[in-house]
C-alpha positions as CSV (number, residue, x, y, z in Angstrom):
1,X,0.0,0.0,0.0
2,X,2.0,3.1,-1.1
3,X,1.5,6.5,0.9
4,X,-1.5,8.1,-0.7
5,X,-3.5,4.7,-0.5
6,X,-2.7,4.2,3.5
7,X,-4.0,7.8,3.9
8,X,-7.5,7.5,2.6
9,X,-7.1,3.5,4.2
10,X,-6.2,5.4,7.8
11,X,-8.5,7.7,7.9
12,X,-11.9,6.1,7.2
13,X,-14.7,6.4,9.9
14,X,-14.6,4.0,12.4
15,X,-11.0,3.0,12.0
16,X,-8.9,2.2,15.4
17,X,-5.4,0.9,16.4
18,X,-2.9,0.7,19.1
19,X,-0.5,3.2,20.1
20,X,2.6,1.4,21.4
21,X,5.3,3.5,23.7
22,X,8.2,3.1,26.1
23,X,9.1,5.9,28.8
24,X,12.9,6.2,29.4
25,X,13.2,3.2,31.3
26,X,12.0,1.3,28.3
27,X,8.7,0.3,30.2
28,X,6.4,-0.5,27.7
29,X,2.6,0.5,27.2
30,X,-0.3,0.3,24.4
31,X,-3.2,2.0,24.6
32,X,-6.4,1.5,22.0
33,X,-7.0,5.0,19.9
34,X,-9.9,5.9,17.5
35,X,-9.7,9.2,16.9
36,X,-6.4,9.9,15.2
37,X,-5.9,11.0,11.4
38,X,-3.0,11.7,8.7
39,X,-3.5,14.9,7.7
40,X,-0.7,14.1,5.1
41,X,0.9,11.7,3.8
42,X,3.4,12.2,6.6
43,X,1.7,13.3,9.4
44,X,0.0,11.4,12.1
45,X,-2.1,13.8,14.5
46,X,-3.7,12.7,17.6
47,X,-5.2,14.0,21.4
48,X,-4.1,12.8,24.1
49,X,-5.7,12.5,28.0
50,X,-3.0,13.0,30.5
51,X,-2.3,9.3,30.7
52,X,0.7,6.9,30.2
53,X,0.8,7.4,26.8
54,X,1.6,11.3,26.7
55,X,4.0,10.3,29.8
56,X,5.9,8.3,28.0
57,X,6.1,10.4,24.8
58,X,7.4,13.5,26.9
59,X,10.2,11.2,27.9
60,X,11.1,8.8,24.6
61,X,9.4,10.8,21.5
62,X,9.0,7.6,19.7
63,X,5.9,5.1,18.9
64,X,4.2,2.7,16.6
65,X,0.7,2.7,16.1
66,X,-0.3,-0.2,14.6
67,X,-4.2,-0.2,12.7
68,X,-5.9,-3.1,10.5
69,X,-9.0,-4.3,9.2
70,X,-9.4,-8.2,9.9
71,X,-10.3,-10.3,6.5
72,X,-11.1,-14.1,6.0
73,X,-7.8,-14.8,6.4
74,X,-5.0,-13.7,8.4
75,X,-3.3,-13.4,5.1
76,X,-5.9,-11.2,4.0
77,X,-5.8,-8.8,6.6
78,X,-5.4,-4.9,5.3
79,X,-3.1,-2.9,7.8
80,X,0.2,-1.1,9.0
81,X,2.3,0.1,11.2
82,X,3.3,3.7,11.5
83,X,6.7,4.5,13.3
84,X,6.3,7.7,14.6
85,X,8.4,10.4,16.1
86,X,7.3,13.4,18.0
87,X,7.0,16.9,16.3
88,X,5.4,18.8,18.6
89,X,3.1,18.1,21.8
90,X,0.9,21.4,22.3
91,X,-2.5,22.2,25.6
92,X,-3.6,25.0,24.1
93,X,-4.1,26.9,20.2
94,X,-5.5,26.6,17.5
95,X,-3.8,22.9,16.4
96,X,-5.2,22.0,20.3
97,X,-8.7,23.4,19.7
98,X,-8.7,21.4,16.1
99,X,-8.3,18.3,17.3
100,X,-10.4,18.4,20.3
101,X,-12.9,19.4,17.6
102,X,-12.1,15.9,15.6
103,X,-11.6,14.2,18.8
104,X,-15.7,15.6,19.7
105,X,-17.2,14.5,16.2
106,X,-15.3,11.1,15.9
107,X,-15.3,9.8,19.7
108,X,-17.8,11.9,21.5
109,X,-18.1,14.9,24.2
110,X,-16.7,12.9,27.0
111,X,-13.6,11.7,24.6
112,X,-13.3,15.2,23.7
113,X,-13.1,17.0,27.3
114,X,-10.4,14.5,28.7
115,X,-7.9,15.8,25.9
116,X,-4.9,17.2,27.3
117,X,-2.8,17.5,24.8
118,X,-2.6,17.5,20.8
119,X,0.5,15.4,19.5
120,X,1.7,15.3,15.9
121,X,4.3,13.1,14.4
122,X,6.2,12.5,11.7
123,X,5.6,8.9,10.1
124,X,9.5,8.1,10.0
125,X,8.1,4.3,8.4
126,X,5.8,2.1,7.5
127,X,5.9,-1.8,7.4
128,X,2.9,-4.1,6.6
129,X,0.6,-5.3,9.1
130,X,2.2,-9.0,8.6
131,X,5.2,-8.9,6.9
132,X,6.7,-12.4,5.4
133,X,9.6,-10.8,4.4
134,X,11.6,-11.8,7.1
135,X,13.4,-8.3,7.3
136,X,14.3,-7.1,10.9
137,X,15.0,-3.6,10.2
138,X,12.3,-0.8,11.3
């Protein structure tokens, strides 16, 4: 799936995935997400609550959020993962005010007023949901 494909892929209604992160202890957490969109090709944008997530990004800017859509197969599953690196973590402005706004129509009210903080990130790669090519680079 090249760039312009996973866009319109990631950011159809109802789509959901998995933010993974480690603080600087390398303490792992994932956390479920269903309000985040690319708003280019790469560009990953996202509210946050004030929970272990955004914890963990303050201290190690990195991530993977990982999305799919299940098919008959395992094989057939449509997917990616995103590594991500922090551009900029903002509580207040007009990139703030936006994505509590998506955060509102896509999750809800309640979703919306436990936003803390608006993160974007860079998509530094993508690798397939299930990848048989046996690579073990990033």
């Amino acid at each position: 799936m090249d760039r312009p494909q996973l866009m319109v892929f990631f950011n159809q209604p109802g789509r959901f995935g998995t933010l993974s992160t480690t603080d600087a202890a390398g303490s792992i957490n994932s956390a479920l997400f269903g309000s985040t969109r690319m708003t280019d090709e790469s560009t990953l944008e996202m509210g946050l609550g004030a929970n272990r997530s955004l914890a963990n990004l303050k201290e190690h800017p990195q991530g993977v959020f990982l999305f799919f859509e299940p098919g008959a197969t395992l094989l057939a599953w449509k997917g990616a993962r995103l590594y991500l690196e922090v551009q900029e973590i903002s509580a207040e402005g007009p990139r703030f005010d936006e994505i509590v706004r998506h955060v509102a129509l896509t999750a809800g009210k309640m979703a919306a007023r436990s936003i803390r903080a608006a993160v974007t990130f860079k998509i530094t790669d993508v690798r397939p949901i299930i990848d048989l090519s046996g690579s073990t680079s990033p």
